[in-house]
Structure formats: C-alpha cells, structure tokens
C-alpha positions in Angstrom: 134.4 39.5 146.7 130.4 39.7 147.4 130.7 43.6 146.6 132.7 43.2 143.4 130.2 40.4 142.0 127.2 43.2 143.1 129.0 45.8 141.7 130.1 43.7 138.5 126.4 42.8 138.3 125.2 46.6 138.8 127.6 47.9 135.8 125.9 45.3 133.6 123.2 46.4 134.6 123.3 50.0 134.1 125.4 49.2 130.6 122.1 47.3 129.4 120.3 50.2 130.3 122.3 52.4 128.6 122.4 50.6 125.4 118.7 50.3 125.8 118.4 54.2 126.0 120.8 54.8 122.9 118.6 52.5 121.3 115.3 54.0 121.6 117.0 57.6 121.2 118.5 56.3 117.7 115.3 55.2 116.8 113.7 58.0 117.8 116.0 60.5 115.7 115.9 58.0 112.6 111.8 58.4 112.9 111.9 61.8 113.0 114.7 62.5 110.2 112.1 59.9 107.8 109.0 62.3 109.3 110.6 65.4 108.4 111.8 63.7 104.8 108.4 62.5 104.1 107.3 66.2 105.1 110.0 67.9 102.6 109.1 65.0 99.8 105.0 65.9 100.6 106.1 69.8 100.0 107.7 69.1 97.1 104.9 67.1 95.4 102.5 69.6 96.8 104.7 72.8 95.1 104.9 70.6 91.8 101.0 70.0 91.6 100.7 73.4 92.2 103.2 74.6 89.0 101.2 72.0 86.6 97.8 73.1 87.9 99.0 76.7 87.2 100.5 75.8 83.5 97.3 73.9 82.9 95.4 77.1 83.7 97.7 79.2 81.7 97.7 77.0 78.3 93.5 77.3 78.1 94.4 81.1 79.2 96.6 81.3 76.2 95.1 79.2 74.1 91.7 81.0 74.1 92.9 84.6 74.4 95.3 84.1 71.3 92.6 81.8 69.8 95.2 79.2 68.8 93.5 76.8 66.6 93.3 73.0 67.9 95.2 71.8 65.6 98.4 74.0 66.6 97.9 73.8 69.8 99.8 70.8 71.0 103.2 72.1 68.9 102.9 75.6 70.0 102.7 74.3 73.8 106.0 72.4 73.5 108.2 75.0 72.2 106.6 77.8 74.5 106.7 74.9 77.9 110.5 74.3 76.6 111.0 78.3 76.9 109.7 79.0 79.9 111.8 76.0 81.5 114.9 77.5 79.8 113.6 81.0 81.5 112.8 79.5 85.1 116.3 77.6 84.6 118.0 80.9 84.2 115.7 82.7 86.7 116.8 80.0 89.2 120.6 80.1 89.0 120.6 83.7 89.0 118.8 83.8 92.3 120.9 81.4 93.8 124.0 83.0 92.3 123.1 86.6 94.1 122.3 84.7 97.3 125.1 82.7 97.0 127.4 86.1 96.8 125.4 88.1 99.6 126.3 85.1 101.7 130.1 85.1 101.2 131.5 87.6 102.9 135.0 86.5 101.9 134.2 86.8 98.0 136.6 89.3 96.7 136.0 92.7 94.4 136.7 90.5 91.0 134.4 87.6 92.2 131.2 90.2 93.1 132.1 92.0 90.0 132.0 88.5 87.7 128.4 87.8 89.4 127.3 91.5 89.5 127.8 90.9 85.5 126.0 87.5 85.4 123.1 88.8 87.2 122.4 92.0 85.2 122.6 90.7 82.2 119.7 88.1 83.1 117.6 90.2 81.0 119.6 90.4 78.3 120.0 86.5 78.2 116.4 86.4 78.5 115.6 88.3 75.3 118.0 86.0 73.6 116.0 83.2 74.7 113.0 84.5 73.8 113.9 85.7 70.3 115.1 82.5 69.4 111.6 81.1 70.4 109.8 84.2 68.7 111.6 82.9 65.2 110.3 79.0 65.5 106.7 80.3 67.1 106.3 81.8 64.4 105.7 78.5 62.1 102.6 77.6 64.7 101.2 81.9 65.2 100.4 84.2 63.1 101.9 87.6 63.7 99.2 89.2 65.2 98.9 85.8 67.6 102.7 86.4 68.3 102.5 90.2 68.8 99.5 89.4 71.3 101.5 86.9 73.2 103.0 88.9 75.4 100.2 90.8 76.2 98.1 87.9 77.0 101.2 86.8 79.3 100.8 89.8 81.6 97.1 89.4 81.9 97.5 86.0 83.1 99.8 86.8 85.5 98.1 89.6 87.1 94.6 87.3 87.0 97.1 84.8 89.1 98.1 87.3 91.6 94.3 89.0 91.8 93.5 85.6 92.9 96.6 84.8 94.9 95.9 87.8 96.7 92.3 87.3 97.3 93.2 83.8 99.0 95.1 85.4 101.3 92.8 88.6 102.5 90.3 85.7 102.6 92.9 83.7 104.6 93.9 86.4 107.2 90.1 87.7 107.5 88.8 84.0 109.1 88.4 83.5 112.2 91.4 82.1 114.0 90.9 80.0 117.1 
C-alpha cells in the first residue's frame, strides 16, 4: 500500500509536470504565431507606404511633365488613381489565375483553355479600361496633355526602375560582415 500511495503521488506528479510543459509550449507557439502576425501585418504596412510614397512621386511626376494646371489637378488624379486600381485589380487576378492553373495539375484541357482565354485577353481588357478613362480625361486634359500621357507614364516608370536598380548595385556592392 506504501508503493501505490508513492506511485499515486509520482503520477501526480509527473501529470503536473506535464500540464506544466503543454503549458509553456502553448504559450510559446501562441507567442510566436502573434510574432510572425505582427511581422506579416509590419510587411504589409511597410509594402503599402511604399505604393503611396510611389503614387505620391508619380502624381508631381505627372503633374509637372504634363503641366496640369492646379486647378485640374485634384479631378484629374481621381479618375486616373480609380484607373490604375481597376488595372492593378485586373493585373492581380490574372496573376493569381495563371498561378492558380500552373498549380493544378488535375485542371482539365477545357479548364486551361477557359484561363488560357482569360489571361491573354488581359490586354485587351486593359485597353477597354483605359479608353473608357481616355473619354472622361478628356474633360480635365487637353489633347496634347492626353496624347502625352502615356509617354510621361513610361518615363516614370523607367526613372523608378533606374533607381530601383541603383539601390540594389548599391546594396550588393557594401560591405557585408
């Protein structure tokens, strides 16, 4: 009877233990899942500052090298902010559409064919987009302003990626300890 009460008295022992551990290992994983969502939620603020810095660069961009007068300014910059969202909208589900399909191995002929269809005619939905824009841009531009638009939208960009790729040479060229 002595060596059932020490054995009794051992289990509990080891059971407290053991609910001790589970314990301190559940609130170890709940730490590190909140770490790794504040981490994510940080990226994700960091990747949004980054988009309005970059649109707040590319309005005065815009703005000076079409010389859009003050006064238009603020209207043209809605309805050319609402078309690029519609345009990164449908840039966005395409991508995920073709790396949806590249992942399924089990999606049939008909299914690749439907999305084969979706995603080359991206461009063609694009245009759409744009000319719809084109026709109400045209109460804020002149022609010439809208003519030059595009133009001015390439130099931008390849300003961003001179710079983007500056950054980086400057980047990989430090000194790395």
């Amino acid at each position: 009877t002595v060596s059932c009460m020490n054995q009794a008295t051992a289990l509990r022992k080891n059971y407290k233990s053991m609910i001790r551990l589970i314990g301190i290992l559940s609130l170890a994983v709940i730490s590190w899942m909140s770490m790794a969502a504040d981490a994510q939620n940080n990226q994700c603020a960091n990747r949004q500052r980054y988009l309005s810095e970059v649109r707040d660069h590319k309005h005065e961009f815009l703005a000076r090298e079409l010389a859009i007068p003050q006064e238009n300014r603020r209207e043209f910059f809605e309805l050319y902010d609402a078309m690029e969202n519609e345009l990164m909208v449908l840039d966005t589900e395409t991508r995920q559409l073709e790396r949806d399909m590249r992942r399924d191995t089990t999606a049939g002929d008909m299914q690749l064919e439907s999305a084969l269809t979706a995603i080359y005619s991206q461009k063609l939905k694009e245009g759409e987009i744009e000319m719809r824009y084109a026709r109400e841009l045209k109460r804020v531009l002149t022609p010439r302003q809208l003519l030059q638009l595009k133009d001015a939208e390439r130099r931008f960009n390849r300003t961003l990626m001179r710079q983007h790729r500056r950054m980086r040479s400057a980047n990989n060229s430090s000194p790395r300890r």
